[in-house]
CHARMM internal coordinates of N, CA and C (Angstrom, degrees):
IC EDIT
DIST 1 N 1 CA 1.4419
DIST 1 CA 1 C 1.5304
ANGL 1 N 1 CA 1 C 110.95
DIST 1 C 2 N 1.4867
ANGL 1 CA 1 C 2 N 121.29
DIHE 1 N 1 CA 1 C 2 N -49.05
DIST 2 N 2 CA 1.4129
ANGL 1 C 2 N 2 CA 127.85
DIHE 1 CA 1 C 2 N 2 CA 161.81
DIST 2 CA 2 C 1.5993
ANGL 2 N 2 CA 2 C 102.16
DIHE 1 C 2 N 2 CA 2 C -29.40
DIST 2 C 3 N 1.3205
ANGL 2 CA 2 C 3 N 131.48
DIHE 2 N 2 CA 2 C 3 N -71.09
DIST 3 N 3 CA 1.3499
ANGL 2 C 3 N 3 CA 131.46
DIHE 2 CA 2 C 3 N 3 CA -153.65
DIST 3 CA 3 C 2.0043
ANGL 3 N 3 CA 3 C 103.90
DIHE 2 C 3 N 3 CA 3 C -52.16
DIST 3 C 4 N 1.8181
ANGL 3 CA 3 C 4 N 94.12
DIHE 3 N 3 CA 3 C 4 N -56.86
DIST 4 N 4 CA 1.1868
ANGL 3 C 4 N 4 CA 98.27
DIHE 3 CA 3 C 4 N 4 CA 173.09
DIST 4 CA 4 C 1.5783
ANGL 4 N 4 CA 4 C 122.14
DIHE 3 C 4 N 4 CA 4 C -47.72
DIST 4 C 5 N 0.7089
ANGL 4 CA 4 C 5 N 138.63
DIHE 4 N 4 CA 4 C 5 N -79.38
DIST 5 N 5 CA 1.5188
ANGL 4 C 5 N 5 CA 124.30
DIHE 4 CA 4 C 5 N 5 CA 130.93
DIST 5 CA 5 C 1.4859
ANGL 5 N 5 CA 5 C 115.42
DIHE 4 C 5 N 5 CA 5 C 65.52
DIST 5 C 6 N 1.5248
ANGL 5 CA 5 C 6 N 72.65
DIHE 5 N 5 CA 5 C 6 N -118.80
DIST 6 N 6 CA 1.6827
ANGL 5 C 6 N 6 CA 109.88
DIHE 5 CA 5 C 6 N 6 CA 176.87
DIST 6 CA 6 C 1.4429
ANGL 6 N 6 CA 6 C 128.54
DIHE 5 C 6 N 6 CA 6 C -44.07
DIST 6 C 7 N 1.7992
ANGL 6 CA 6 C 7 N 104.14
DIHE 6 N 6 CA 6 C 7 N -44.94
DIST 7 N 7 CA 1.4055
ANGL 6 C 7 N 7 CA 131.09
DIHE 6 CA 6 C 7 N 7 CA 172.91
DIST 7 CA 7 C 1.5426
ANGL 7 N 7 CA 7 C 120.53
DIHE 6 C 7 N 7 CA 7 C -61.66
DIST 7 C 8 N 1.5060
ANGL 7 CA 7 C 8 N 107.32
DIHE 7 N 7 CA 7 C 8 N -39.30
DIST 8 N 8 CA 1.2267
ANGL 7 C 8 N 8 CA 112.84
DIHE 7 CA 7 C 8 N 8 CA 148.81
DIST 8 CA 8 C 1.6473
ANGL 8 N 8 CA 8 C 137.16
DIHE 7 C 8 N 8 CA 8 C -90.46
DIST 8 C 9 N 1.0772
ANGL 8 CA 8 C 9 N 120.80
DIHE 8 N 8 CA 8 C 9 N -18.18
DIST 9 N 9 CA 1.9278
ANGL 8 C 9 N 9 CA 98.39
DIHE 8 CA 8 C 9 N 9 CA 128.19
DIST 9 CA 9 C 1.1666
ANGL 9 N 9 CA 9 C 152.63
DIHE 8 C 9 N 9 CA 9 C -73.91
DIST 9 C 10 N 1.4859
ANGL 9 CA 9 C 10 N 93.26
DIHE 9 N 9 CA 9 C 10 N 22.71
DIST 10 N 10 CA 2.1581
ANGL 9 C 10 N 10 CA 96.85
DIHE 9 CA 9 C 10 N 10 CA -177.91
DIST 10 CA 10 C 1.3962
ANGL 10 N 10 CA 10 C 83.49
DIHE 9 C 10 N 10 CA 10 C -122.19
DIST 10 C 11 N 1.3307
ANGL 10 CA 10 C 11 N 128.82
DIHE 10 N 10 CA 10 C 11 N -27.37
DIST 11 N 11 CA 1.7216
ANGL 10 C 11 N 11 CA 121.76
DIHE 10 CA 10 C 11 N 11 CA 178.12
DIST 11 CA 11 C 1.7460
ANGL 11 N 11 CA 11 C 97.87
DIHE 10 C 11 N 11 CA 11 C -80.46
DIST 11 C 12 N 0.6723
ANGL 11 CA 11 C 12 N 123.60
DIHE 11 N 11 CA 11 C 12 N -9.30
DIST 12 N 12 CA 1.5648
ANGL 11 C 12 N 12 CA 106.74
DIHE 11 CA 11 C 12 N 12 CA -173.26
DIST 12 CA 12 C 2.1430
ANGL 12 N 12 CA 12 C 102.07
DIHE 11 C 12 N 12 CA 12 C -133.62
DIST 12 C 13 N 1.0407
ANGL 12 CA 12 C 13 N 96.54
DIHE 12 N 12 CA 12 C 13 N 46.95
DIST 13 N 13 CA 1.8183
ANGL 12 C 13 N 13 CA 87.69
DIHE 12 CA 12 C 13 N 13 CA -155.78
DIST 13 CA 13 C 2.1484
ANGL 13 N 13 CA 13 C 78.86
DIHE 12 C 13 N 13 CA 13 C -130.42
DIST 13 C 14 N 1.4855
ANGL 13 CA 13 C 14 N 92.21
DIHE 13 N 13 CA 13 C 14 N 120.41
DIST 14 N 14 CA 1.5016
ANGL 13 C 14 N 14 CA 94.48
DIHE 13 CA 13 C 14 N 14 CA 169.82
DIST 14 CA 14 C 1.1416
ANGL 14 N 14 CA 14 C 144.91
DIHE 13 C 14 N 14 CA 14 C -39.42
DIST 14 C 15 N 1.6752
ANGL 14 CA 14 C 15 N 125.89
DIHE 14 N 14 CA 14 C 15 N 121.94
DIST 15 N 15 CA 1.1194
ANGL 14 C 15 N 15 CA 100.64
DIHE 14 CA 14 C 15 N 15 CA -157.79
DIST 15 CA 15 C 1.7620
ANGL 15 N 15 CA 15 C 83.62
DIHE 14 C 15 N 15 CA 15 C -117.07
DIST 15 C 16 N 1.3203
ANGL 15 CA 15 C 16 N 110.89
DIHE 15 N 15 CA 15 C 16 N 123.94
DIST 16 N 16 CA 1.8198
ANGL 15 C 16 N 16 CA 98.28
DIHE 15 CA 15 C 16 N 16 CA 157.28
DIST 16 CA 16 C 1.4625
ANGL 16 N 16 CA 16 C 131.87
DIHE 15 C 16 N 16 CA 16 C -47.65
DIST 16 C 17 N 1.0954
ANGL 16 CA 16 C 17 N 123.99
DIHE 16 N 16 CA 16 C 17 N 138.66
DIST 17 N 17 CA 1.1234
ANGL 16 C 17 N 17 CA 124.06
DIHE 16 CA 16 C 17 N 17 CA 177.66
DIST 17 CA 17 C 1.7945
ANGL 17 N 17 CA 17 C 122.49
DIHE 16 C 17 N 17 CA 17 C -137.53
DIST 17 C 18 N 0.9499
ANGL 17 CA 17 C 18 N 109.52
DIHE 17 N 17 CA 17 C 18 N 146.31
DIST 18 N 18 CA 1.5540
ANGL 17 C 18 N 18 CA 117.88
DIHE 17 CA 17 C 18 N 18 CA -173.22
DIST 18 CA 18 C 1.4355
ANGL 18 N 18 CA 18 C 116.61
DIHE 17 C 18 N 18 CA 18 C -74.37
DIST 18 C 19 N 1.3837
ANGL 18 CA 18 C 19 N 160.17
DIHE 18 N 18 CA 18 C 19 N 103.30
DIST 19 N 19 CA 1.4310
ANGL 18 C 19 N 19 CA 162.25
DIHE 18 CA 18 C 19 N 19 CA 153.63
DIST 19 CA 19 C 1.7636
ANGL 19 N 19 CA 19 C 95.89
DIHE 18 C 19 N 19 CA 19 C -35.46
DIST 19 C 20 N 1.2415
ANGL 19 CA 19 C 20 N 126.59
DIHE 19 N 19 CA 19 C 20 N 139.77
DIST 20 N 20 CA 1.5006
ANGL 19 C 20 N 20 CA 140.02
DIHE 19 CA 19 C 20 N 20 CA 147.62
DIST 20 CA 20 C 1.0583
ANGL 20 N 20 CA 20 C 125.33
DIHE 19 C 20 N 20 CA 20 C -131.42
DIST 20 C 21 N 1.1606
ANGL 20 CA 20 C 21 N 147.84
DIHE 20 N 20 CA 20 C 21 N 93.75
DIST 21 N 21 CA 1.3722
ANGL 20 C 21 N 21 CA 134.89
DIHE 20 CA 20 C 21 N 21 CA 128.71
DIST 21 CA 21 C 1.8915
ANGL 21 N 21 CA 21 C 135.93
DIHE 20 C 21 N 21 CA 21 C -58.73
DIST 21 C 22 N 1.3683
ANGL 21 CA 21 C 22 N 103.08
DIHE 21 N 21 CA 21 C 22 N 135.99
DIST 22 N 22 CA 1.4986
ANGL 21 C 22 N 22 CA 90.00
DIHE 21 CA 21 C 22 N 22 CA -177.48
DIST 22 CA 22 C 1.7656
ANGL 22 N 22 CA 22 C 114.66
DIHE 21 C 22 N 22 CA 22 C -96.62
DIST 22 C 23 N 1.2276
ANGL 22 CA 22 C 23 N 109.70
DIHE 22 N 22 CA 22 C 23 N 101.11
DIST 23 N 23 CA 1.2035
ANGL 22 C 23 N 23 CA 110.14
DIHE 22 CA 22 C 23 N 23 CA -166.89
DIST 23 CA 23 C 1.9899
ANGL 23 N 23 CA 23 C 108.60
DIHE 22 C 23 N 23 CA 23 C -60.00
DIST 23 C 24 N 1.3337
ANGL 23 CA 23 C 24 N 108.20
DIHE 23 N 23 CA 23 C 24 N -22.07
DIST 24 N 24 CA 1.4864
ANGL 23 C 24 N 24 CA 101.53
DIHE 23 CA 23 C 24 N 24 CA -174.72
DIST 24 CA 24 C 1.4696
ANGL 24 N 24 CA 24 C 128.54
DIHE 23 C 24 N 24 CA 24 C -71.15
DIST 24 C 25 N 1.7107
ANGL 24 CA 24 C 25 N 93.81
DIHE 24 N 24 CA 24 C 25 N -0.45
DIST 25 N 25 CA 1.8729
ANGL 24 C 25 N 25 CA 100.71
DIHE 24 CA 24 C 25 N 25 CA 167.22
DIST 25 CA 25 C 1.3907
ANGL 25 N 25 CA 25 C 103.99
DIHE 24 C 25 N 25 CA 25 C -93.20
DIST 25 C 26 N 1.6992
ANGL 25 CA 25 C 26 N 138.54
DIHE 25 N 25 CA 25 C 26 N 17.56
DIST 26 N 26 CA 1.2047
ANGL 25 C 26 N 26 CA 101.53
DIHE 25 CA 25 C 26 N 26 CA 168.94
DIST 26 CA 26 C 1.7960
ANGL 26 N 26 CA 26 C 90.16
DIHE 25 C 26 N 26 CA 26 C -140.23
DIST 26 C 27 N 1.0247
ANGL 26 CA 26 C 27 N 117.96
DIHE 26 N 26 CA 26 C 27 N -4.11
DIST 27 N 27 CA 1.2769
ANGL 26 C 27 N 27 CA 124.03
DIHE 26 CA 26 C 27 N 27 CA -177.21
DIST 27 CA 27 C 1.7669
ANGL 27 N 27 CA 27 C 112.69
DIHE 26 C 27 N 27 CA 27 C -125.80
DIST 27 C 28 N 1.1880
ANGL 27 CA 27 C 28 N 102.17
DIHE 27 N 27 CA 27 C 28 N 152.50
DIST 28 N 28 CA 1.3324
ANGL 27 C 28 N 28 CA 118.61
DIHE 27 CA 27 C 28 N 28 CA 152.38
DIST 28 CA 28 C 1.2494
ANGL 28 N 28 CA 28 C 147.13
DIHE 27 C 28 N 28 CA 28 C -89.50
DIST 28 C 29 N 1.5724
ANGL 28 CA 28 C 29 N 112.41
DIHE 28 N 28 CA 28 C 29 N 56.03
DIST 29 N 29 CA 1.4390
ANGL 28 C 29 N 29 CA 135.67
DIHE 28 CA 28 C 29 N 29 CA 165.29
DIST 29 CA 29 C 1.4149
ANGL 29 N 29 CA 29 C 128.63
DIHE 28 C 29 N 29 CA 29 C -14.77
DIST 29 C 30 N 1.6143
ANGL 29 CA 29 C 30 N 122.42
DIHE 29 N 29 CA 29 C 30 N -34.23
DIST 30 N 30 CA 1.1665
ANGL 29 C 30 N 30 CA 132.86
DIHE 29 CA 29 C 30 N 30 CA -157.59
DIST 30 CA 30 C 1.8306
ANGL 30 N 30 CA 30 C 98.47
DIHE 29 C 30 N 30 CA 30 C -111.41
DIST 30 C 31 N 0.8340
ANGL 30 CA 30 C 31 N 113.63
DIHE 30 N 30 CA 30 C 31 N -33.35
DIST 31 N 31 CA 1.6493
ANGL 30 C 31 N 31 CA 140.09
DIHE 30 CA 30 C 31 N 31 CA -179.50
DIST 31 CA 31 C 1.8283
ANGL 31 N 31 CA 31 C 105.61
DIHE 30 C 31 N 31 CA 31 C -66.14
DIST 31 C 32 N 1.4873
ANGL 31 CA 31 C 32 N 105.81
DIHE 31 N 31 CA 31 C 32 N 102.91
DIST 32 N 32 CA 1.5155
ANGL 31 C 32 N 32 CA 104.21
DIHE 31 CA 31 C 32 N 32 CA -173.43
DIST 32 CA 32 C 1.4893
ANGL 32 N 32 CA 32 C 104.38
DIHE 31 C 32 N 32 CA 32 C -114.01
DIST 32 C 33 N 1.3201
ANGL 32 CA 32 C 33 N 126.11
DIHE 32 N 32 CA 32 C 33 N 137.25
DIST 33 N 33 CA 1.3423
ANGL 32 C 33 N 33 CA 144.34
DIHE 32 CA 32 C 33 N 33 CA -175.88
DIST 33 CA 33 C 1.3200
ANGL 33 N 33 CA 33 C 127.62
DIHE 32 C 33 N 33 CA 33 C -153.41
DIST 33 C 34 N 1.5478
ANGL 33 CA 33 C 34 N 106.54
DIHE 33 N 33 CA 33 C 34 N 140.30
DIST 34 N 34 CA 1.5831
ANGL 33 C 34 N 34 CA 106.70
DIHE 33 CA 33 C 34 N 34 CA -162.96
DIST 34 CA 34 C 1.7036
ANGL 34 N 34 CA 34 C 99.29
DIHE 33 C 34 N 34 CA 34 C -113.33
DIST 34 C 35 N 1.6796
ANGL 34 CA 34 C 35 N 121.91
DIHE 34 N 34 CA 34 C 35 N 132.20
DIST 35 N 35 CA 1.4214
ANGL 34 C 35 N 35 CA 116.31
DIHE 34 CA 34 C 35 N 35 CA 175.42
DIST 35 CA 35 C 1.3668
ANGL 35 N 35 CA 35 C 86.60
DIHE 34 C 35 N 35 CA 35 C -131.05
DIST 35 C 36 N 1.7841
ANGL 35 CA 35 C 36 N 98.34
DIHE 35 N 35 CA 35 C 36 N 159.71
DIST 36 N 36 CA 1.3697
ANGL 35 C 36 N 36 CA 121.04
DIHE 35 CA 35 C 36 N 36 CA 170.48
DIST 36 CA 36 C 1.1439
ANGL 36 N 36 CA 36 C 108.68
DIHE 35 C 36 N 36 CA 36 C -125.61
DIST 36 C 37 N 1.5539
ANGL 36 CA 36 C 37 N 113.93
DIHE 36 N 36 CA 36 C 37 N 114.26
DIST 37 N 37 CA 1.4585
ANGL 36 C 37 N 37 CA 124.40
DIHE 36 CA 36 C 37 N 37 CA -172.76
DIST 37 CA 37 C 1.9071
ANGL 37 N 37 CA 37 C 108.82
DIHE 36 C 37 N 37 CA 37 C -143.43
DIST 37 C 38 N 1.1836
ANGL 37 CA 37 C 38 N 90.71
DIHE 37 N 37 CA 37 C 38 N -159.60
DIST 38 N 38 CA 1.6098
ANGL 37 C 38 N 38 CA 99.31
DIHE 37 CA 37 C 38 N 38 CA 171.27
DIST 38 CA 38 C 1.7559
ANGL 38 N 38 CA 38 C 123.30
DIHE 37 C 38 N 38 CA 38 C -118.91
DIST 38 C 39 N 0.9415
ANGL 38 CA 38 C 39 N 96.75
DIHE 38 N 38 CA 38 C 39 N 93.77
DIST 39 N 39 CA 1.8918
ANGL 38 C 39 N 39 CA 87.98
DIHE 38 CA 38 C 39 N 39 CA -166.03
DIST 39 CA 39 C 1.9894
ANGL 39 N 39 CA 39 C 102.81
DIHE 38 C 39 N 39 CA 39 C -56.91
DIST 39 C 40 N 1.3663
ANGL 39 CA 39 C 40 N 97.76
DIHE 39 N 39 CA 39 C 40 N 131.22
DIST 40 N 40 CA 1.6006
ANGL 39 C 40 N 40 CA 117.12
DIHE 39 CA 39 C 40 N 40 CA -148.19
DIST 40 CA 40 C 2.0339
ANGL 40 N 40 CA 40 C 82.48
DIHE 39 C 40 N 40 CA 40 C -117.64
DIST 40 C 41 N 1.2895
ANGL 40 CA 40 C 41 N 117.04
DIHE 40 N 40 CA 40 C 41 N 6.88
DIST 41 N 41 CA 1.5696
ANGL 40 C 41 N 41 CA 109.69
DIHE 40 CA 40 C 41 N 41 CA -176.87
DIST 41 CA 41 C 1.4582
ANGL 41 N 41 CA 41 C 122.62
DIHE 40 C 41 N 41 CA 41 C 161.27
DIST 41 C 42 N 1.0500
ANGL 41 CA 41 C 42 N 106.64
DIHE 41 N 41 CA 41 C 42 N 123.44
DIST 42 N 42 CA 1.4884
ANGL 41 C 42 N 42 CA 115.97
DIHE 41 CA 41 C 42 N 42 CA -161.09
DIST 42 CA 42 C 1.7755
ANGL 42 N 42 CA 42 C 105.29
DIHE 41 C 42 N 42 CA 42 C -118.40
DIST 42 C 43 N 1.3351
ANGL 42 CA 42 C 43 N 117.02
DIHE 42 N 42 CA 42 C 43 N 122.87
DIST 43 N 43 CA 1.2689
ANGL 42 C 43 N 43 CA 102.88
DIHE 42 CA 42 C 43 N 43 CA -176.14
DIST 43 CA 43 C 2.2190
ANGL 43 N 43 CA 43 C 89.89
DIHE 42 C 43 N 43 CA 43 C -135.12
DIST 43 C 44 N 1.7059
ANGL 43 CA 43 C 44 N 77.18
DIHE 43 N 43 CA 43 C 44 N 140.80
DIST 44 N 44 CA 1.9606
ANGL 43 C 44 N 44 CA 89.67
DIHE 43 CA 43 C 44 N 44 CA 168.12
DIST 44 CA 44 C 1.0266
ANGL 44 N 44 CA 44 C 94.42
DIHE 43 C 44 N 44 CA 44 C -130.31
DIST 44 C 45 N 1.6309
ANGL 44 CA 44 C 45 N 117.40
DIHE 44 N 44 CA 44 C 45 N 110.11
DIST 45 N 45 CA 0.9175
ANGL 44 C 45 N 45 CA 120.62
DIHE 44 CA 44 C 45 N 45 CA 150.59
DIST 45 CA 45 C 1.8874
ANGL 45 N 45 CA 45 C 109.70
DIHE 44 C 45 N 45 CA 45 C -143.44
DIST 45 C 46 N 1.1521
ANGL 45 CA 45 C 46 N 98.41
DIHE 45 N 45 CA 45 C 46 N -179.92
DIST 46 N 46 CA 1.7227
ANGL 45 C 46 N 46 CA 101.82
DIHE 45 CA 45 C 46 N 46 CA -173.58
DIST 46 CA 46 C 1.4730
ANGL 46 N 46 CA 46 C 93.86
DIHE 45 C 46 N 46 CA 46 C -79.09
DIST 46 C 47 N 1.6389
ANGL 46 CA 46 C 47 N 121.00
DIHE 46 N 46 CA 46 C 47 N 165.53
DIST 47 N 47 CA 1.3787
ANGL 46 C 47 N 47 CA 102.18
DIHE 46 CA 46 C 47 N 47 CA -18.47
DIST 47 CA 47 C 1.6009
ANGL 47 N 47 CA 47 C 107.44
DIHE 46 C 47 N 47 CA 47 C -97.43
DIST 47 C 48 N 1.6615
ANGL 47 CA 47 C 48 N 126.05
DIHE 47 N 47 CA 47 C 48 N 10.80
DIST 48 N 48 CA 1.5906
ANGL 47 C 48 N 48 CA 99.64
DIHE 47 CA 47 C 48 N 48 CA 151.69
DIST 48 CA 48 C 1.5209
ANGL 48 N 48 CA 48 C 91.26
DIHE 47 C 48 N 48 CA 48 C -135.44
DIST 48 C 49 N 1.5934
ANGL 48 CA 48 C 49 N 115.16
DIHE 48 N 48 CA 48 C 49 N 174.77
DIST 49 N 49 CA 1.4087
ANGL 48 C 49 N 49 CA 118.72
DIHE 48 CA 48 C 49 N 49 CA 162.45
DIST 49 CA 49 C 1.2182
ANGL 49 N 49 CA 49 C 95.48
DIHE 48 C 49 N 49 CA 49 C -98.26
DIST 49 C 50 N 1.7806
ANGL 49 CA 49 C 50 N 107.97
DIHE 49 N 49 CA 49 C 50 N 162.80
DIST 50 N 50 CA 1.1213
ANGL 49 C 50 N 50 CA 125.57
DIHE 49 CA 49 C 50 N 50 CA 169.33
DIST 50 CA 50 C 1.5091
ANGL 50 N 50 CA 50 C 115.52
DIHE 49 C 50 N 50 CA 50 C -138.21
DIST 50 C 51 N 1.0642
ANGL 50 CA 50 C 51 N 136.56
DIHE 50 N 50 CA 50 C 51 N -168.62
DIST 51 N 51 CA 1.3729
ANGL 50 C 51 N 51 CA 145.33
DIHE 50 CA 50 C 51 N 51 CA -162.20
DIST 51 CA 51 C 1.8912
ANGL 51 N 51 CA 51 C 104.79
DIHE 50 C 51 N 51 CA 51 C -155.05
DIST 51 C 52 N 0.7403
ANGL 51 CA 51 C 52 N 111.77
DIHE 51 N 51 CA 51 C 52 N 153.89
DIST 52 N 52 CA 1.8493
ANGL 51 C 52 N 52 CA 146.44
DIHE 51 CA 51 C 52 N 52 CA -149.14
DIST 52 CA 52 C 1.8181
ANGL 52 N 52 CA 52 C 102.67
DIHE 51 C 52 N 52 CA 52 C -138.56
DIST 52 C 53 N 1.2266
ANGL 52 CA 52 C 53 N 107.85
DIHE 52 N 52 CA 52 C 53 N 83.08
DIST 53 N 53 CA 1.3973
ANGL 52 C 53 N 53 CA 97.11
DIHE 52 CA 52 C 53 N 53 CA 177.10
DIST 53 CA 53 C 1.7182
ANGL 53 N 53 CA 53 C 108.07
DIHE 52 C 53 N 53 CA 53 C -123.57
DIST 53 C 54 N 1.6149
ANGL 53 CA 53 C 54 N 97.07
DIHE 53 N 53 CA 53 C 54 N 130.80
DIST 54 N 54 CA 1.8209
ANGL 53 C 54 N 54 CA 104.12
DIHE 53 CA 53 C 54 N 54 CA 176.13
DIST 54 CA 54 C 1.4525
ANGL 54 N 54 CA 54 C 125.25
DIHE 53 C 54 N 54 CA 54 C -77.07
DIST 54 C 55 N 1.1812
ANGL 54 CA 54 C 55 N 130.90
DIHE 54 N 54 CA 54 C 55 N 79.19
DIST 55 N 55 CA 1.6302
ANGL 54 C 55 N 55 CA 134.91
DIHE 54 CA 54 C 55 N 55 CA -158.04
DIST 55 CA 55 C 1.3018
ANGL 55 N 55 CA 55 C 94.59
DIHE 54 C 55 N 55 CA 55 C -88.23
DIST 55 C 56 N 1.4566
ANGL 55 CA 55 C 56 N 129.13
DIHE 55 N 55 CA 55 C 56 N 148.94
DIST 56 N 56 CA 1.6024
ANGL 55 C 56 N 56 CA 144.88
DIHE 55 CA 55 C 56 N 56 CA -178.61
DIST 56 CA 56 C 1.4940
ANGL 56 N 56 CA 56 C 96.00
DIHE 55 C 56 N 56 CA 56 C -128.82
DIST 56 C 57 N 1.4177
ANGL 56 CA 56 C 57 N 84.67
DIHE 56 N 56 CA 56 C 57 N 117.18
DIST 57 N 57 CA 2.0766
ANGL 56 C 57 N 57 CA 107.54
DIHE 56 CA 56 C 57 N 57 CA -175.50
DIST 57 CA 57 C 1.2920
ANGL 57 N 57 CA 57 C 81.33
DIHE 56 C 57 N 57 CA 57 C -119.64
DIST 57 C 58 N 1.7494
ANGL 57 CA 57 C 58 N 112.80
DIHE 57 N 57 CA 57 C 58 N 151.60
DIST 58 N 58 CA 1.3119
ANGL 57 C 58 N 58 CA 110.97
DIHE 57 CA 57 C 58 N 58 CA 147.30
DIST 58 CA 58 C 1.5470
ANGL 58 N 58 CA 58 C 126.09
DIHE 57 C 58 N 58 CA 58 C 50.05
DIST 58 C 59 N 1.6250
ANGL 58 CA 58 C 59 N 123.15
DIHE 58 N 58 CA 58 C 59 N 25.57
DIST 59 N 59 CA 1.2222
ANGL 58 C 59 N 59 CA 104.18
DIHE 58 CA 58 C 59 N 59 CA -174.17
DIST 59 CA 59 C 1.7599
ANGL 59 N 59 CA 59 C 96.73
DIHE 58 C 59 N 59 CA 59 C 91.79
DIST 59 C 60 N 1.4000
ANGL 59 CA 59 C 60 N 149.76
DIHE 59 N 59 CA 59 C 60 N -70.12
DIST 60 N 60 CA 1.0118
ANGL 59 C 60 N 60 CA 138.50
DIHE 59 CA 59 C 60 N 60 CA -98.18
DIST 60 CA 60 C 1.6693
ANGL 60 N 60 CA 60 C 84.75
DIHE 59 C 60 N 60 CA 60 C -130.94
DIST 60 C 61 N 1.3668
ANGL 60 CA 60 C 61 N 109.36
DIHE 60 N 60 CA 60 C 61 N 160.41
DIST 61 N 61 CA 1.6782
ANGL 60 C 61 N 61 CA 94.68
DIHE 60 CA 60 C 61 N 61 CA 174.18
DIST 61 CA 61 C 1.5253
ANGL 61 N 61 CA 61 C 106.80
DIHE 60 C 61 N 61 CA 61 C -130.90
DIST 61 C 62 N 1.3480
ANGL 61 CA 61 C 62 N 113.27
DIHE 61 N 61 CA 61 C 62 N 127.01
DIST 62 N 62 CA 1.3578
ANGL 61 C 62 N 62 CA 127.27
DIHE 61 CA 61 C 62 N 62 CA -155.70
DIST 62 CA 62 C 1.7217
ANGL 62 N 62 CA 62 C 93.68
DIHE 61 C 62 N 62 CA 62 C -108.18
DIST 62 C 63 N 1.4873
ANGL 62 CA 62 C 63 N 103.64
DIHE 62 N 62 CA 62 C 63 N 156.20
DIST 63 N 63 CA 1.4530
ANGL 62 C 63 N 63 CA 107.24
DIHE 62 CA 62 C 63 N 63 CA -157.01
DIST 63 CA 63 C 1.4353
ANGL 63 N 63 CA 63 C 96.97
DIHE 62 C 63 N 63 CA 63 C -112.34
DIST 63 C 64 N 1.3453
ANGL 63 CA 63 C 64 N 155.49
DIHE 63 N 63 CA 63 C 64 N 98.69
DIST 64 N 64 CA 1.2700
ANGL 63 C 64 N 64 CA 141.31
DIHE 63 CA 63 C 64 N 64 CA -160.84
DIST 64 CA 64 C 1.8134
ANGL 64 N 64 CA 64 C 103.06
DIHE 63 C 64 N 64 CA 64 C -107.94
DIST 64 C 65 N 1.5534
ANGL 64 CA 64 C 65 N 118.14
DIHE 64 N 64 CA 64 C 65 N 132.72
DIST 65 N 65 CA 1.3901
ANGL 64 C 65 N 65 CA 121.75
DIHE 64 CA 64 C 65 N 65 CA 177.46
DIST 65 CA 65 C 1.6359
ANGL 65 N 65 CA 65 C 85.37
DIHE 64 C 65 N 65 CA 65 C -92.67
DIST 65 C 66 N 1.6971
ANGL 65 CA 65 C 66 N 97.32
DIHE 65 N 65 CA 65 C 66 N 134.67
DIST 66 N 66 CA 1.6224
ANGL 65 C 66 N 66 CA 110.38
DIHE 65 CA 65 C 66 N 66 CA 137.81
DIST 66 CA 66 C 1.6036
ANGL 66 N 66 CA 66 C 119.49
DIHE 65 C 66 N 66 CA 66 C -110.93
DIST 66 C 67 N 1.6462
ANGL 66 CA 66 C 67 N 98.21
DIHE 66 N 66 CA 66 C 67 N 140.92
DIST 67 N 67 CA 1.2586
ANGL 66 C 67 N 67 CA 91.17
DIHE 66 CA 66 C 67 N 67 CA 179.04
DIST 67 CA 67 C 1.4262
ANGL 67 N 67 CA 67 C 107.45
DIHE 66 C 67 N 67 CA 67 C -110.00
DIST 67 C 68 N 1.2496
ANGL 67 CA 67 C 68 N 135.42
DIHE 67 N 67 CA 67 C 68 N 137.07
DIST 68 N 68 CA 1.6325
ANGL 67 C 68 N 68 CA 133.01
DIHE 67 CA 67 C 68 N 68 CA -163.65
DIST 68 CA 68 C 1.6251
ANGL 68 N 68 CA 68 C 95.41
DIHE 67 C 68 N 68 CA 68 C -95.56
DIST 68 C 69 N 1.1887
ANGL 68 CA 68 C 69 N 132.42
DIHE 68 N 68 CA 68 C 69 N 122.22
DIST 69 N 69 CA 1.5518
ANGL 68 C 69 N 69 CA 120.05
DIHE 68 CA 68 C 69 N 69 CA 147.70
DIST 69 CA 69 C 1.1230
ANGL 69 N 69 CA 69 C 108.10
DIHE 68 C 69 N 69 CA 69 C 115.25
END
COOR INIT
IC SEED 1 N 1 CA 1 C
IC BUILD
């Protein structure tokens, strides 16, 4: 009965685990650039914050996401 037990707290006994996403299939990580805009929204929340910025190209005002983290 001991064995039973035991066997069923190492099968059912928490194991931590790591979250991954690979951000380099949807972004350009390596790619550095500077805009001057108006940040239009700021959000903290899990699992990263990001930022909402209104950049004016050309006349036109382009909406750029940052993602922090």
């Amino acid at each position: 009965m001991l064995i039973v037990g035991l066997a069923a707290t190492i099968a059912v006994r928490p194991v931590p685990v790591q979250a991954h996403h690979s951000v380099t299939n949807f972004w350009q990580v390596d790619e550095k650039i500077a805009v001057t805009g108006v940040v239009t929204r700021i959000s903290i929340v899990n699992p990263h914050p990001s930022l909402l910025i209104d950049v004016t190209e050309d006349g036109q005002t382009v909406r750029y996401l940052a993602i922090l983290g």
